[in-house]
Residue, then its C-alpha position, 0 to 999 in steps of 0.5 A: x541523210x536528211x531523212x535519216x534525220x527526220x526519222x531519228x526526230x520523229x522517234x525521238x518525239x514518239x517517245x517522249x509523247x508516250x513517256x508524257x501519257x504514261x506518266x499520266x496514267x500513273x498519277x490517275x492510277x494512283x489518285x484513283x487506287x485505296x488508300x492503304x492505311x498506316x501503322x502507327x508503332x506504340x512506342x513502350x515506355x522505357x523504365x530506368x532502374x535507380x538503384x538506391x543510394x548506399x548511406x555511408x556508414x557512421x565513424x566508428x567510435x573511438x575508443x576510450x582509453x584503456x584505464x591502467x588497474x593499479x592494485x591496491x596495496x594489501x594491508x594486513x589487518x589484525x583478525x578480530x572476533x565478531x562480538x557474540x550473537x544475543x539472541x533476543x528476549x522472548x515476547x513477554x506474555x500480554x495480559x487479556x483486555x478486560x470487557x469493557x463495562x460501564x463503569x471503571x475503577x480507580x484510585x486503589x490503595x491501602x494503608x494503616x488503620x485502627x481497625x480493617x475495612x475496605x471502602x470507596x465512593x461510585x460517582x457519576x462520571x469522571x469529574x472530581x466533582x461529579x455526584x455519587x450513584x446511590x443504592x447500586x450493589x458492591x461486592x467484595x470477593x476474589x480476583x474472578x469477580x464471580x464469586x462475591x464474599x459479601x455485597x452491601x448498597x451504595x449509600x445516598x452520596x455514592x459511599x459504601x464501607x466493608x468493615x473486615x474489624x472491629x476498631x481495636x480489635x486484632x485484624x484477622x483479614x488477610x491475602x488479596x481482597x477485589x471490589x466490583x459493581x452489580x447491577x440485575x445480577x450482573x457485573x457492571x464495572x472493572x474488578x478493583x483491586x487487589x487489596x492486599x490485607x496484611x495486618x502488621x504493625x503502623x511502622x512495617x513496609x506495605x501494612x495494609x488494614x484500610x483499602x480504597x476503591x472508587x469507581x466512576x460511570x464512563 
């Protein structure tokens, strides 16, 4: 019995030599194997979807109160006629604008005498007081200032005289009568006039033996 011990000891110890050396092995095998490299795992980023936040609709408006259409009580009037349409007055026809020339006449007018004659004065300006235009040509003719009857030169003061009668004698000038300027043979002034002679009576309407016509420089 007492060598079944020993030999159940001995065992016992064997075993636990060589579990000791193999453990030894091991840890030398290991120490001395590669080491084999790690994997690190990326890890992906995570996207969150946000969903958009729904904006909450405005308050329906109220709405105005409906309004209550009364209608208007008719009232019958009386039918009246429009008044007529006159139609308007047509344009009256302007007169031509007359050249305009160096001098102008003026102070026209007519009257009784002891004999007919057309007269006037030729001044320098239109100042009263201005100084007449000696030696320039006047002509005594019709409405066209054309066509001169007669012409006679103004006098050293600016005065000229057409006698169409003798004193005391019948007049025998009749119709309209115009006076304008000339100077190189070309008018030079307005056509003064008309100077309607008529030779009637002192004491009738619009008897006219004795015309004027002035003119002065512009």
């Amino acid at each position: 019995m007492q060598i079944k011990s020993w030999g159940i000891r001995l065992t016992l110890g064997l075993v636990l030599v060589i579990g000791a050396l193999g453990c030894q092995l091991t840890d030398t095998f290991l120490a001395q194997a590669p080491a084999t490299p790690t994997r690190t795992r990326t890890v992906r980023a995570t996207f969150t979807r946000v969903l958009p936040t729904p904006t909450p609709l405005p308050p329906s408006p109220t709405p105005p109160p409906t309004a209550t259409r009364v209608p208007p009580t008719a009232t019958r009037r009386p039918a009246t006629k429009p008044p007529p349409t006159v139609p308007p007055a047509p344009p009256q026809p302007q007169p031509l604008p007359q050249p305009q020339f160096p001098y102008a006449a003026t102070n026209i007018s007519c009257a009784h005498a002891g004999n007919q004659y057309i007269k006037g004065r030729v001044y320098e300006s239109q100042n009263p007081s201005a100084g007449g235009v000696p030696g320039i040509t006047v002509a005594l003719g019709d409405s066209t200032g054309t066509n001169p009857w007669v012409t006679v030169k103004s006098e050293w003061d600016g005065f000229y005289t057409f006698t169409l009668s003798t004193p005391g004698g019948p007049g025998t000038a009749r119709g309209a009568h115009y006076v304008w300027l000339i100077e190189g043979g070309r008018r030079v002034s307005d056509i003064g006039g008309p100077i309607n002679m008529n030779p009637v009576g002192p004491d009738a309407p619009g008897t006219c033996w004795a015309g004027v016509v002035d003119f002065y420089r512009r």
